[in-house]
mmJSON file of the N, C-alpha and C atoms, coordinates in Angstrom:
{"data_MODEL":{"atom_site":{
"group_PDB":["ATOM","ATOM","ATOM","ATOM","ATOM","ATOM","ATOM","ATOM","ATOM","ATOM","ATOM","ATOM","ATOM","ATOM","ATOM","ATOM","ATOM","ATOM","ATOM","ATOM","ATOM","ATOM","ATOM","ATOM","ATOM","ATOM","ATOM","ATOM","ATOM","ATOM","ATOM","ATOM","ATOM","ATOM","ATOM","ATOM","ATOM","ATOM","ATOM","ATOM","ATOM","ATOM","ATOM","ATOM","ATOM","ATOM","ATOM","ATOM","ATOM","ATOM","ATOM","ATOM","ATOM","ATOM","ATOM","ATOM","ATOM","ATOM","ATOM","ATOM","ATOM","ATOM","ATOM","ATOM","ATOM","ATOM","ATOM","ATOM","ATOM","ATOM","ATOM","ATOM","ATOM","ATOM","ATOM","ATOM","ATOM","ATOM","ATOM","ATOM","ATOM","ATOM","ATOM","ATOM","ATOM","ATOM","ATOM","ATOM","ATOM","ATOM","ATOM","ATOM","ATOM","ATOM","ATOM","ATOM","ATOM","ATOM","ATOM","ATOM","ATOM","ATOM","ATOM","ATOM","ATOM","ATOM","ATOM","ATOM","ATOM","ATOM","ATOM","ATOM","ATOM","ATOM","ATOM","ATOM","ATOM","ATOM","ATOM","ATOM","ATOM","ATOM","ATOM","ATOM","ATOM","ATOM","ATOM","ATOM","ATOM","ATOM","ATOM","ATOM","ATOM","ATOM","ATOM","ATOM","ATOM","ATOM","ATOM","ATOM","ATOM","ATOM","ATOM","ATOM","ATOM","ATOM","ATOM","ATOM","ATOM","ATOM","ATOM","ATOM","ATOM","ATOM","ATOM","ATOM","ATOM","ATOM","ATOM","ATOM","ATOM","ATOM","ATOM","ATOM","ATOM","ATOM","ATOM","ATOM","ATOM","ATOM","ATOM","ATOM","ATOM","ATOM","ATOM","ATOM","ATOM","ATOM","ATOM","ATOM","ATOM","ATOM","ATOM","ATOM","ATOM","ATOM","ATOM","ATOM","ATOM","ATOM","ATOM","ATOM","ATOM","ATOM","ATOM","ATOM","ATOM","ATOM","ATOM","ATOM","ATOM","ATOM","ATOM","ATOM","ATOM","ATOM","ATOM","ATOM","ATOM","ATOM","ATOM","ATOM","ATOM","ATOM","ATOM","ATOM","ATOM","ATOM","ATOM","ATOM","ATOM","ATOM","ATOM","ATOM","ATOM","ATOM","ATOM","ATOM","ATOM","ATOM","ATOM","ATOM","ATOM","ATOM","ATOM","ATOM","ATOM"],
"id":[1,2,3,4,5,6,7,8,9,10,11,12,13,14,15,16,17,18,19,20,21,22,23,24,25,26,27,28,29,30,31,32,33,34,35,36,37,38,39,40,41,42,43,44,45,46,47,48,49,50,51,52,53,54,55,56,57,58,59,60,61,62,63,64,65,66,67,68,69,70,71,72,73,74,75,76,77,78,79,80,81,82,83,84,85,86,87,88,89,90,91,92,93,94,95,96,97,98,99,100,101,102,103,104,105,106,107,108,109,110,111,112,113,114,115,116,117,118,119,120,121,122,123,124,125,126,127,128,129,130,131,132,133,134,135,136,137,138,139,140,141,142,143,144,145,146,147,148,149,150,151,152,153,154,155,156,157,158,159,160,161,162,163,164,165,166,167,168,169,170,171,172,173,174,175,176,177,178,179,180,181,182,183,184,185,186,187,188,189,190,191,192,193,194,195,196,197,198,199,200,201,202,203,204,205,206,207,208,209,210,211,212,213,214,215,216,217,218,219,220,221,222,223,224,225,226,227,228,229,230,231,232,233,234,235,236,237],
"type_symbol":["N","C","C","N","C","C","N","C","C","N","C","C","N","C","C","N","C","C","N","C","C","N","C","C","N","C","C","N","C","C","N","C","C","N","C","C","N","C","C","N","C","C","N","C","C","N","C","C","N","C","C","N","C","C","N","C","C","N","C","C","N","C","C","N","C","C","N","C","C","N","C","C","N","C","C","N","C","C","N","C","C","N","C","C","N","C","C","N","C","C","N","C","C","N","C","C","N","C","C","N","C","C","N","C","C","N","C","C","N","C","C","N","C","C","N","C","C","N","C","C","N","C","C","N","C","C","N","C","C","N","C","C","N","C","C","N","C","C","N","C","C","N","C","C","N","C","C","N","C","C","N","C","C","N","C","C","N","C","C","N","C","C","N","C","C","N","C","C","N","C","C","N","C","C","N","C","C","N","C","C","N","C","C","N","C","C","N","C","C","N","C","C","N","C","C","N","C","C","N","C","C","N","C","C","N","C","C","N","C","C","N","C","C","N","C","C","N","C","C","N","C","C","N","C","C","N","C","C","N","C","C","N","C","C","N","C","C"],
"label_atom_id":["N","CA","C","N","CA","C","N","CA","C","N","CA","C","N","CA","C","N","CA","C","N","CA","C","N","CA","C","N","CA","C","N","CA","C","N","CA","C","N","CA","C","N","CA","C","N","CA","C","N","CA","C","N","CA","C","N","CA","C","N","CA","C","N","CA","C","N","CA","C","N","CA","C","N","CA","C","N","CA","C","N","CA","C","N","CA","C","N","CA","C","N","CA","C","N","CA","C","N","CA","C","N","CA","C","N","CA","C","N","CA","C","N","CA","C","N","CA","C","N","CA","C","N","CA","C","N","CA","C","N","CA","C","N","CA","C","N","CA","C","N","CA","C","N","CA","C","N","CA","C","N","CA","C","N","CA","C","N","CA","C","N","CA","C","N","CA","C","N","CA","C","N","CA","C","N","CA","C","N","CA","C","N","CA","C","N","CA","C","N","CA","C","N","CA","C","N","CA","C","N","CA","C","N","CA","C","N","CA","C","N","CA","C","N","CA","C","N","CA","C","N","CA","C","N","CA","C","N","CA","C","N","CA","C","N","CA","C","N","CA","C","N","CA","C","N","CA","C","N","CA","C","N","CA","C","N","CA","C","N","CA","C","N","CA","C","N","CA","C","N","CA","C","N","CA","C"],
"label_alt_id":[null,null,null,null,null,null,null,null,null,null,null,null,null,null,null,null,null,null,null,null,null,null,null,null,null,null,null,null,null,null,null,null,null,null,null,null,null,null,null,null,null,null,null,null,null,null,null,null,null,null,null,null,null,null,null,null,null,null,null,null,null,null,null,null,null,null,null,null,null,null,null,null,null,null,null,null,null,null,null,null,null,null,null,null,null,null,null,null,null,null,null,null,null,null,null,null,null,null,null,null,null,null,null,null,null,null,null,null,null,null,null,null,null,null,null,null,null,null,null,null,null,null,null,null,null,null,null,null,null,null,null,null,null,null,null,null,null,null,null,null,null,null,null,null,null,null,null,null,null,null,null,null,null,null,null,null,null,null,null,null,null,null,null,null,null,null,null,null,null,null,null,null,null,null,null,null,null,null,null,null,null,null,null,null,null,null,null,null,null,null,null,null,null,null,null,null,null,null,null,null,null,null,null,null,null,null,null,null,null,null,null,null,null,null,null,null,null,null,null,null,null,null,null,null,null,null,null,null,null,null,null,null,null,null,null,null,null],
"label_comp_id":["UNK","UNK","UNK","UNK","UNK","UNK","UNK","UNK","UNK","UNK","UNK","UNK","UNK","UNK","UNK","UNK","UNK","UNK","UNK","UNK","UNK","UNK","UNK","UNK","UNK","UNK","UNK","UNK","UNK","UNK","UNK","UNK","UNK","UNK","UNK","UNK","UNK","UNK","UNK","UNK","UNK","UNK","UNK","UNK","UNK","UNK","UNK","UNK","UNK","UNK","UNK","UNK","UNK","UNK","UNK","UNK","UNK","UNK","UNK","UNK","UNK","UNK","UNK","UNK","UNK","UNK","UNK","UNK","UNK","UNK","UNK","UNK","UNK","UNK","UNK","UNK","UNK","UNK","UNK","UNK","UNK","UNK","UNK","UNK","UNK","UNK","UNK","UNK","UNK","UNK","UNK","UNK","UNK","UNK","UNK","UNK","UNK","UNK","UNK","UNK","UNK","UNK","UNK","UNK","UNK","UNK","UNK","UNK","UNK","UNK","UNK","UNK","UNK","UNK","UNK","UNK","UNK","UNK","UNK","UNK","UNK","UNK","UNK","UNK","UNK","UNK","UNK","UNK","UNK","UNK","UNK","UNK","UNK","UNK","UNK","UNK","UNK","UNK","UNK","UNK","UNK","UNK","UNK","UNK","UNK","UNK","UNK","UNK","UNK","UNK","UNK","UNK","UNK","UNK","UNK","UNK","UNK","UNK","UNK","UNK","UNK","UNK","UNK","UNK","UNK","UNK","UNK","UNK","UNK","UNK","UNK","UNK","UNK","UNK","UNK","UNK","UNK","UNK","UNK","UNK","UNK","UNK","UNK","UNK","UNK","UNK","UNK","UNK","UNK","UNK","UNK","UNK","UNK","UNK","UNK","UNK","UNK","UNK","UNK","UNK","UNK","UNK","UNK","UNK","UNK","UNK","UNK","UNK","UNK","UNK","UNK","UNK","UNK","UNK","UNK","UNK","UNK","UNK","UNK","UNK","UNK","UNK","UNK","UNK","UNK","UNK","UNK","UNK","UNK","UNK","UNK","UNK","UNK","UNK","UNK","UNK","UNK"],
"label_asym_id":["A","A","A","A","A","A","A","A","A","A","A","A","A","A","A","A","A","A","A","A","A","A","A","A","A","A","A","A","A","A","A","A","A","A","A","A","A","A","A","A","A","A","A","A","A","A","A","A","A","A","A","A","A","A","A","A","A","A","A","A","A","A","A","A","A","A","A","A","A","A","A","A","A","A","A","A","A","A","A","A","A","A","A","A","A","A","A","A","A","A","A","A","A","A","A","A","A","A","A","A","A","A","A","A","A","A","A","A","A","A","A","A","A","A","A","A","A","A","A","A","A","A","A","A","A","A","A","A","A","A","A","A","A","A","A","A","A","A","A","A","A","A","A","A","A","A","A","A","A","A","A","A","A","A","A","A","A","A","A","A","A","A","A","A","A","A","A","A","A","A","A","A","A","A","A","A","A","A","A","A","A","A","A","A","A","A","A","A","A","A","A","A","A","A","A","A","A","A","A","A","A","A","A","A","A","A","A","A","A","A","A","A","A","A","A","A","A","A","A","A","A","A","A","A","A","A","A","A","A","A","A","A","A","A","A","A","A"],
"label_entity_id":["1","1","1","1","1","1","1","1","1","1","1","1","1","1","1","1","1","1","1","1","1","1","1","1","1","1","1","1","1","1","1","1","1","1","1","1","1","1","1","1","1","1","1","1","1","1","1","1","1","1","1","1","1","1","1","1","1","1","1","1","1","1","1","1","1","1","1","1","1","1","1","1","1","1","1","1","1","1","1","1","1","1","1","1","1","1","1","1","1","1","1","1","1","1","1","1","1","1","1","1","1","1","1","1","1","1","1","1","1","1","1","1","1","1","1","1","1","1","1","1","1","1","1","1","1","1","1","1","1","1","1","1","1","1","1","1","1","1","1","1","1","1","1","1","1","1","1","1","1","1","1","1","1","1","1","1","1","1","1","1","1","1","1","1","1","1","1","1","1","1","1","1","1","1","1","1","1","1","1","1","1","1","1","1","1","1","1","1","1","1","1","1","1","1","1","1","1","1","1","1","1","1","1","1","1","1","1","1","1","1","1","1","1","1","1","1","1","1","1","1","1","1","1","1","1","1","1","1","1","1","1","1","1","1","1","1","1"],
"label_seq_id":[1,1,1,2,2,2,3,3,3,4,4,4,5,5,5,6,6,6,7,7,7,8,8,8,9,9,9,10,10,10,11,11,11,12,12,12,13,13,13,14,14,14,15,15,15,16,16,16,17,17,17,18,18,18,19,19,19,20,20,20,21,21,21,22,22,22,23,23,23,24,24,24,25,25,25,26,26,26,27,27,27,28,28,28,29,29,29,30,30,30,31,31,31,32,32,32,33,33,33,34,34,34,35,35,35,36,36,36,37,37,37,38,38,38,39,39,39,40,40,40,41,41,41,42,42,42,43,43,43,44,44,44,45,45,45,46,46,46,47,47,47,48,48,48,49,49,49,50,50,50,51,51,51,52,52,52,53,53,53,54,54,54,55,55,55,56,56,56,57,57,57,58,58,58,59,59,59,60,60,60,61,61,61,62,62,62,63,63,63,64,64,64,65,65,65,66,66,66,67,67,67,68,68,68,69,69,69,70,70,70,71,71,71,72,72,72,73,73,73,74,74,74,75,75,75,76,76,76,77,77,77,78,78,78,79,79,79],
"pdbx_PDB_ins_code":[null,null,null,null,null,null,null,null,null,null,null,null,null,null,null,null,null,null,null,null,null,null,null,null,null,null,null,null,null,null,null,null,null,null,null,null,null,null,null,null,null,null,null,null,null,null,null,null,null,null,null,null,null,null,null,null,null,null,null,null,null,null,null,null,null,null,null,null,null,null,null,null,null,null,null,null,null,null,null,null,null,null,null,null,null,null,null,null,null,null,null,null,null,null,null,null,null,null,null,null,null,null,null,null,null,null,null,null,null,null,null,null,null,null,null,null,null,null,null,null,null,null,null,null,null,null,null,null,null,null,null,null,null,null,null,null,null,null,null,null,null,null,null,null,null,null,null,null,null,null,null,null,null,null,null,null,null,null,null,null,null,null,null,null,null,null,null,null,null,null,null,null,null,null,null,null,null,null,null,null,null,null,null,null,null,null,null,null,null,null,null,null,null,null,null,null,null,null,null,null,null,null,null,null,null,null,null,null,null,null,null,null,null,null,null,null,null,null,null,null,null,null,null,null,null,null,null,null,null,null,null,null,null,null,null,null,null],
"Cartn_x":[162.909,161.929,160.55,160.224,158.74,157.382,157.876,156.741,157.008,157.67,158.097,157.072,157.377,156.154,156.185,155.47,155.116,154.974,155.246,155.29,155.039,153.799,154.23,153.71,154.007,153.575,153.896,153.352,153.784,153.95,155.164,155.216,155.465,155.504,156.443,158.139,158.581,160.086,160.771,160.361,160.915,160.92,159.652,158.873,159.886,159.829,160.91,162.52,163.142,164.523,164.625,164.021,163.653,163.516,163.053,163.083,163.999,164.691,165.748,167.014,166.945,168.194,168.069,166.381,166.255,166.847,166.558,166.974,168.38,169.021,170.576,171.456,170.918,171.207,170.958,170.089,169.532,170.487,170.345,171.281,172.365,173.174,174.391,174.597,173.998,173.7,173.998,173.029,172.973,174.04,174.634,175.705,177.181,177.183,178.43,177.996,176.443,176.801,177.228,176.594,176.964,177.941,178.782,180.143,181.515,180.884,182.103,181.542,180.156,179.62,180.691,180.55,181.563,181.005,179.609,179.289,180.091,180.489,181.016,182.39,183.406,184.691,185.481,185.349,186.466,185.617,184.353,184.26,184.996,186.089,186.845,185.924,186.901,186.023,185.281,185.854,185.024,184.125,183.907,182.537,181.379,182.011,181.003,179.918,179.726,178.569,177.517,177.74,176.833,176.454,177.202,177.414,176.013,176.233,175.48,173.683,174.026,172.532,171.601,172.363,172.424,171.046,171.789,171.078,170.479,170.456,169.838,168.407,167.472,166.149,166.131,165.81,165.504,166.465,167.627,168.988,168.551,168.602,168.204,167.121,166.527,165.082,165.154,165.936,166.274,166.931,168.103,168.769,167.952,167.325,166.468,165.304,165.134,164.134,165.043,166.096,166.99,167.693,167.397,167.938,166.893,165.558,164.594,163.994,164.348,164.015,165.296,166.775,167.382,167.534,166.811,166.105,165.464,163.677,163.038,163.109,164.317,164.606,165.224,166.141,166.856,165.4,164.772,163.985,163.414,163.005,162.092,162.824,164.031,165.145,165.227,165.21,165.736,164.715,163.531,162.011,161.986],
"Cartn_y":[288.873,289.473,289.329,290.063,289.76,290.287,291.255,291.246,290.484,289.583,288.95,288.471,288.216,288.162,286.077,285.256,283.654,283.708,282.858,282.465,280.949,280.078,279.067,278.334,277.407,276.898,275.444,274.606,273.583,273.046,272.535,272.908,271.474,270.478,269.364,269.557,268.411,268.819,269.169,268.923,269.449,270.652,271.184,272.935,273.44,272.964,273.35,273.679,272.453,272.475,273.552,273.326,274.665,276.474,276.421,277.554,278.216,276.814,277.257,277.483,276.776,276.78,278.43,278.935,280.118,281.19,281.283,282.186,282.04,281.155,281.132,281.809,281.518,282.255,284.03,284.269,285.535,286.621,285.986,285.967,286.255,285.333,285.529,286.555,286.397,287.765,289.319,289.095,290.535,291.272,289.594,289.276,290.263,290.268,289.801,291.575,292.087,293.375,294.866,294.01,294.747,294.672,293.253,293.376,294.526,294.938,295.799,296.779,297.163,298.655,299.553,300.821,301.98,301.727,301.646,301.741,300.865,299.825,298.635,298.441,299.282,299.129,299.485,300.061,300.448,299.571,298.382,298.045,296.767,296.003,294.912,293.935,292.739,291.826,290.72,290.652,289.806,290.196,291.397,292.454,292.674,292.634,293.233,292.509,290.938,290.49,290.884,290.871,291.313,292.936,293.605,294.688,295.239,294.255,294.282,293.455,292.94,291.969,293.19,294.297,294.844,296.047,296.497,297.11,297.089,296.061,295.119,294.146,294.627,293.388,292.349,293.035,292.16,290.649,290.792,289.702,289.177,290.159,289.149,288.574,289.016,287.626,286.284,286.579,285.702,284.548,285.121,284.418,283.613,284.149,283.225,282.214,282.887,281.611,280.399,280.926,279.658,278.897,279.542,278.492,277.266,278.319,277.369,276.566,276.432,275.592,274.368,274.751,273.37,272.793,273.805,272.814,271.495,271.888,271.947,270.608,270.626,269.653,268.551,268.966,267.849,266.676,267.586,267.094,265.839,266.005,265.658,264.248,264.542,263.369,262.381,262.929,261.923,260.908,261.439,260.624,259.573],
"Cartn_z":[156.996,156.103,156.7,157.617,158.111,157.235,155.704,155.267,153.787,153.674,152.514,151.902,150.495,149.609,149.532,149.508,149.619,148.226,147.677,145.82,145.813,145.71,145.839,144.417,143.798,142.54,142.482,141.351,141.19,139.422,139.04,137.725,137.343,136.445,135.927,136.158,136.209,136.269,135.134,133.844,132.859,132.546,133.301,133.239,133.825,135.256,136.366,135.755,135.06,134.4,133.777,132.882,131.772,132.431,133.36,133.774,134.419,135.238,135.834,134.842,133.724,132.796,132.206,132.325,131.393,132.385,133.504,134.512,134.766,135.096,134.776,133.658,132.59,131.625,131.588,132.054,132.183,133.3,133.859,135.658,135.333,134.073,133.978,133.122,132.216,130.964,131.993,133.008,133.873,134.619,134.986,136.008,135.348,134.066,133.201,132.534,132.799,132.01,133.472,134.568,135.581,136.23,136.367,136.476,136.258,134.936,133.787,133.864,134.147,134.275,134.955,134.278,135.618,137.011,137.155,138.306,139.344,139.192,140.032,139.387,138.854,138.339,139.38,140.697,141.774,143.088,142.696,143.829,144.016,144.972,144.952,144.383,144.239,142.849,144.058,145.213,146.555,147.12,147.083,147.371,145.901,144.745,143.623,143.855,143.682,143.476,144.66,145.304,146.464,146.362,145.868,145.758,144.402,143.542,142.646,143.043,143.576,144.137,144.975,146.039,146.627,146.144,144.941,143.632,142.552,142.716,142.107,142.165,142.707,143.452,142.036,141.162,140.12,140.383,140.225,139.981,141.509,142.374,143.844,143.764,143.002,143.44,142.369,141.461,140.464,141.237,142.014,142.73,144.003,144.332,145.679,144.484,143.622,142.918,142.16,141.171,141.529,142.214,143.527,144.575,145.226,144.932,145.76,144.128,142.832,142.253,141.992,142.232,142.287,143.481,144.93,145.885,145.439,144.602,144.655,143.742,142.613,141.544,142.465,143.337,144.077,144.731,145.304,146.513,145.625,144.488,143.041,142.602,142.538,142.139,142.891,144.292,145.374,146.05,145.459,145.614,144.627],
"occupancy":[1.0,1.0,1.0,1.0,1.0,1.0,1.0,1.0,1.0,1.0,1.0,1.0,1.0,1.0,1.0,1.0,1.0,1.0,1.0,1.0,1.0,1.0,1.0,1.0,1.0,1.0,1.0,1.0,1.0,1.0,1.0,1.0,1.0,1.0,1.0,1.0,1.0,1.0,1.0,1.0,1.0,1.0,1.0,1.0,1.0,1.0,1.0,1.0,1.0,1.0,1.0,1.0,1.0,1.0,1.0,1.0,1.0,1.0,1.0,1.0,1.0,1.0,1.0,1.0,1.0,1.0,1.0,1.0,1.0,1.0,1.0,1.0,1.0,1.0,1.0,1.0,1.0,1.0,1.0,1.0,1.0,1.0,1.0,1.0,1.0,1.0,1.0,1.0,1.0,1.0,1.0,1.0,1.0,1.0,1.0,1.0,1.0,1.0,1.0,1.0,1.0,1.0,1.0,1.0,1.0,1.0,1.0,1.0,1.0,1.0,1.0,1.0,1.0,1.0,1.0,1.0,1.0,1.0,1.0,1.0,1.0,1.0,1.0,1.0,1.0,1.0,1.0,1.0,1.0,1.0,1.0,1.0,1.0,1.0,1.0,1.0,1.0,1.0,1.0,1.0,1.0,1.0,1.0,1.0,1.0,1.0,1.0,1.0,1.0,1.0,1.0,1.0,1.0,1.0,1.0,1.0,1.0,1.0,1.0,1.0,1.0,1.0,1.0,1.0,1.0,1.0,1.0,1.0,1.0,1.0,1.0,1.0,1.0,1.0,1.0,1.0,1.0,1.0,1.0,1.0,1.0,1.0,1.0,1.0,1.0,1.0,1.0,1.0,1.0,1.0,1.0,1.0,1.0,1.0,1.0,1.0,1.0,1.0,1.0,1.0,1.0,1.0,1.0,1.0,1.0,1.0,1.0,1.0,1.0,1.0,1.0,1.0,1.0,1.0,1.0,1.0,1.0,1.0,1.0,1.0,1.0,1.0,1.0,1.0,1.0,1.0,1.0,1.0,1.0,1.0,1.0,1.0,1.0,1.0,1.0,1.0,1.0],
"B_iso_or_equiv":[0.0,0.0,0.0,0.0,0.0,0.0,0.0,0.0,0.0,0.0,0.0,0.0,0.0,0.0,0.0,0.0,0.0,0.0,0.0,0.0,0.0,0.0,0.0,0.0,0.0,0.0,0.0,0.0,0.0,0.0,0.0,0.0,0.0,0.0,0.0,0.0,0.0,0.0,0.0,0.0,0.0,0.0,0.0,0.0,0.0,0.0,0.0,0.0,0.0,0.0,0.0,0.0,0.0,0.0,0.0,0.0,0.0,0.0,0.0,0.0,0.0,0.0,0.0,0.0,0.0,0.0,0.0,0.0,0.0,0.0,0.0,0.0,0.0,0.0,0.0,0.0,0.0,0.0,0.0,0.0,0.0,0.0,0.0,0.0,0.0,0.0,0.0,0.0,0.0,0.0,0.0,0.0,0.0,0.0,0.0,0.0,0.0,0.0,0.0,0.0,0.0,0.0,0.0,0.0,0.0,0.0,0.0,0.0,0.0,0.0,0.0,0.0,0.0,0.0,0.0,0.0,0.0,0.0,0.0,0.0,0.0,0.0,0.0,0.0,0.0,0.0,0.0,0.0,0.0,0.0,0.0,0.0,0.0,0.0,0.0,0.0,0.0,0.0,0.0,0.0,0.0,0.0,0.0,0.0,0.0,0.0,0.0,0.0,0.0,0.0,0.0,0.0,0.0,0.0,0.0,0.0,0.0,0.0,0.0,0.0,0.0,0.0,0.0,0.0,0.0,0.0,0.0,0.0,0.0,0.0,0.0,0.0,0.0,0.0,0.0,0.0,0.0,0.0,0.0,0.0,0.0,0.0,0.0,0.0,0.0,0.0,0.0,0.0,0.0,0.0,0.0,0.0,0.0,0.0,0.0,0.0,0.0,0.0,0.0,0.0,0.0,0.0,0.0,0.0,0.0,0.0,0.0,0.0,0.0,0.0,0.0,0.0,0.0,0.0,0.0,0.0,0.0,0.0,0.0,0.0,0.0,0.0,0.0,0.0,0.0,0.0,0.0,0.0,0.0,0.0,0.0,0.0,0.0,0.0,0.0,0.0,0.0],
"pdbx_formal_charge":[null,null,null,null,null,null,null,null,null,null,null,null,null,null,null,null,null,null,null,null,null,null,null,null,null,null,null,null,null,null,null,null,null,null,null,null,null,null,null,null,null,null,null,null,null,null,null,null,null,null,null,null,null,null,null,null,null,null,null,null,null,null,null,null,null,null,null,null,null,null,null,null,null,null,null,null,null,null,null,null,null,null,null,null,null,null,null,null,null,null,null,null,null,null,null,null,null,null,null,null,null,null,null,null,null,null,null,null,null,null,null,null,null,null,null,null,null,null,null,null,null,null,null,null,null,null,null,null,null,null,null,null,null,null,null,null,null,null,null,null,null,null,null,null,null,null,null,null,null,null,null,null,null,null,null,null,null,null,null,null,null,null,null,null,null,null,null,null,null,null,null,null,null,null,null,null,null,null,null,null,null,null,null,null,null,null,null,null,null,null,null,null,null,null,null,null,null,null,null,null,null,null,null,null,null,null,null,null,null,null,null,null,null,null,null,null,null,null,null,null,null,null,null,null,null,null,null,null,null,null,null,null,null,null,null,null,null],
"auth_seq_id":[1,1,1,2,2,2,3,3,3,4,4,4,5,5,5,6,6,6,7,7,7,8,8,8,9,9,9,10,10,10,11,11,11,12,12,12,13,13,13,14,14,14,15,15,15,16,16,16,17,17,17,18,18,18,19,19,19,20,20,20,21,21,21,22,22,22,23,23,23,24,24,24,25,25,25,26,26,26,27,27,27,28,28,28,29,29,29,30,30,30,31,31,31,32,32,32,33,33,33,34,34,34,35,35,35,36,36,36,37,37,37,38,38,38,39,39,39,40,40,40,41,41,41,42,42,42,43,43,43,44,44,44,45,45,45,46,46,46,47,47,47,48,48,48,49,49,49,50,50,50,51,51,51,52,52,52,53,53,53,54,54,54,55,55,55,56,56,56,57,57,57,58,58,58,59,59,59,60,60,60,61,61,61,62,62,62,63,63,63,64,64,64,65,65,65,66,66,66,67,67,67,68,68,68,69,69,69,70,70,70,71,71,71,72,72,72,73,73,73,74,74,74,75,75,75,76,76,76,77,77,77,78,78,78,79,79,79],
"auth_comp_id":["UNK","UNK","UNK","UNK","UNK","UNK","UNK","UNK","UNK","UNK","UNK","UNK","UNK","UNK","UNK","UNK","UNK","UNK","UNK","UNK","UNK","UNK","UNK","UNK","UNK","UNK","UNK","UNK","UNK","UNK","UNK","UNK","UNK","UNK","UNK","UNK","UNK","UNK","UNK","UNK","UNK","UNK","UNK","UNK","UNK","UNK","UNK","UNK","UNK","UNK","UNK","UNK","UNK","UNK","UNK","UNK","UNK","UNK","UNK","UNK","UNK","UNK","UNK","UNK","UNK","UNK","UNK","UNK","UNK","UNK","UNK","UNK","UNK","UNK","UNK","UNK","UNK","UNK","UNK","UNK","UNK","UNK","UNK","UNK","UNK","UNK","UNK","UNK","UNK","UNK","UNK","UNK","UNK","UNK","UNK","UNK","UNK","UNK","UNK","UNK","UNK","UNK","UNK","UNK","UNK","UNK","UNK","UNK","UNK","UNK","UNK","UNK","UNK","UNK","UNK","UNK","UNK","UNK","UNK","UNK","UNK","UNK","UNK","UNK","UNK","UNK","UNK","UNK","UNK","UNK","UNK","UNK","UNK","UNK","UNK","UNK","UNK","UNK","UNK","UNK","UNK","UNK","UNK","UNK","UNK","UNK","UNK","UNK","UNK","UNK","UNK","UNK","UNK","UNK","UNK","UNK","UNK","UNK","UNK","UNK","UNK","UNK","UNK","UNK","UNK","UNK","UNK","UNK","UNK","UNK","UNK","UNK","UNK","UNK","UNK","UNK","UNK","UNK","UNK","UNK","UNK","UNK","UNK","UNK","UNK","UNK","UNK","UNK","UNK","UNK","UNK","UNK","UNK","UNK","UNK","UNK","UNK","UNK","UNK","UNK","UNK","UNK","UNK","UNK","UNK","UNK","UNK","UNK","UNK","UNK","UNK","UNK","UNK","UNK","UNK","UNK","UNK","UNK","UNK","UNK","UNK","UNK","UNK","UNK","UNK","UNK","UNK","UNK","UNK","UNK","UNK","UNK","UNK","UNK","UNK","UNK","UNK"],
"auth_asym_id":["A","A","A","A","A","A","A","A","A","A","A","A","A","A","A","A","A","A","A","A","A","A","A","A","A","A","A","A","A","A","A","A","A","A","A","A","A","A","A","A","A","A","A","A","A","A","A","A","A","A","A","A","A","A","A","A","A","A","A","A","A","A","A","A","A","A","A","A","A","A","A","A","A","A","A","A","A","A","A","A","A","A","A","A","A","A","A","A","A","A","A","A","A","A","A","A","A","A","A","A","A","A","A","A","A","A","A","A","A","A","A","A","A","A","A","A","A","A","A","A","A","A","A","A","A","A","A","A","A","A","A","A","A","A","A","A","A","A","A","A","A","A","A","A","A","A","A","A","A","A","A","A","A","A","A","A","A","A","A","A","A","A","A","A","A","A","A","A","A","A","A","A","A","A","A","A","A","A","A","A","A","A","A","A","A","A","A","A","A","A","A","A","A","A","A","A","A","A","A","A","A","A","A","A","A","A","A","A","A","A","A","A","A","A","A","A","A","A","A","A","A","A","A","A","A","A","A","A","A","A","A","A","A","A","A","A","A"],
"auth_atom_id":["N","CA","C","N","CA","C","N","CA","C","N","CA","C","N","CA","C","N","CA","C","N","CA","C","N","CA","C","N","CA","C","N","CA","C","N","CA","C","N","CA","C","N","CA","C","N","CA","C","N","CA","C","N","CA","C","N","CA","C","N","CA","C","N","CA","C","N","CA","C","N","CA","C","N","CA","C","N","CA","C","N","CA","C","N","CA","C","N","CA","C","N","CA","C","N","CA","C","N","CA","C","N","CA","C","N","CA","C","N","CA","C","N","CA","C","N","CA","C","N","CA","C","N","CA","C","N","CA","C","N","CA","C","N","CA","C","N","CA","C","N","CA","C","N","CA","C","N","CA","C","N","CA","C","N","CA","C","N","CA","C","N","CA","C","N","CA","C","N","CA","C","N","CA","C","N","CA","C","N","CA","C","N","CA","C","N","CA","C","N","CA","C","N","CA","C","N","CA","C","N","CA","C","N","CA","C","N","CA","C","N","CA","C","N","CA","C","N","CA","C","N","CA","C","N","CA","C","N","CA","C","N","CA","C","N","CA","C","N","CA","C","N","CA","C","N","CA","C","N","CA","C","N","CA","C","N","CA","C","N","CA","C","N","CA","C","N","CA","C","N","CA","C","N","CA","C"],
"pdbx_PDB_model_num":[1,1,1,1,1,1,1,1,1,1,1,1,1,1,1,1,1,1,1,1,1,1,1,1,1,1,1,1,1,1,1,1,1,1,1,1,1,1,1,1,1,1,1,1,1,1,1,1,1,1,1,1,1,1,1,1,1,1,1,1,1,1,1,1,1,1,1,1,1,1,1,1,1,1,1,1,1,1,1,1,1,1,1,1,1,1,1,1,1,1,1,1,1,1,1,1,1,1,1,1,1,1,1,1,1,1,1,1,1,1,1,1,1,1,1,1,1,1,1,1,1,1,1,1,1,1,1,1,1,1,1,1,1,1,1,1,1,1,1,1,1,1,1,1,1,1,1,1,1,1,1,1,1,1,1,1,1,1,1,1,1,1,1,1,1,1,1,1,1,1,1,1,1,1,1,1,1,1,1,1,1,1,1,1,1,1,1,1,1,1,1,1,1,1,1,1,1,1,1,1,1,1,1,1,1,1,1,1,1,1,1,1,1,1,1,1,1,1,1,1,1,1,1,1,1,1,1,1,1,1,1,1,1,1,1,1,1]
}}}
């Protein structure tokens, strides 16, 4: 990604939990209505998710921000 967008913040860890618990939920909500859509009903079930991330920016960036906040929680814990 050489013109990728930098997001950087700093929140409490409870802020942090909380957000990540809200986006999980959300993620999955999205996950679970695009799954069953026609659109993705003949794509194999080992390909959909990607398939859906694909077409998805919204759910993909969801996904890179909950990854870099239970980074971000670990790093937090282990201090």
């Amino acid at each position: 990604m050489g013109n990728a967008v930098i997001v950087t913040t700093q929140l409490p860890p409870a802020q942090a939990e909380a957000l990540l618990t809200a986006m999980r939920a959300q993620y999955l909500m999205s996950l679970n209505e695009h799954w069953y859509a026609d659109e993705y009903r003949y794509v194999p079930r080992d390909a959909r998710h990607e398939s859906i991330l694909k077409k998805s920016p919204v759910m993909a960036a969801q996904k890179s921000l909950m990854a870099a906040l239970s980074l971000s929680l670990k790093a937090v814990k282990q201090s």
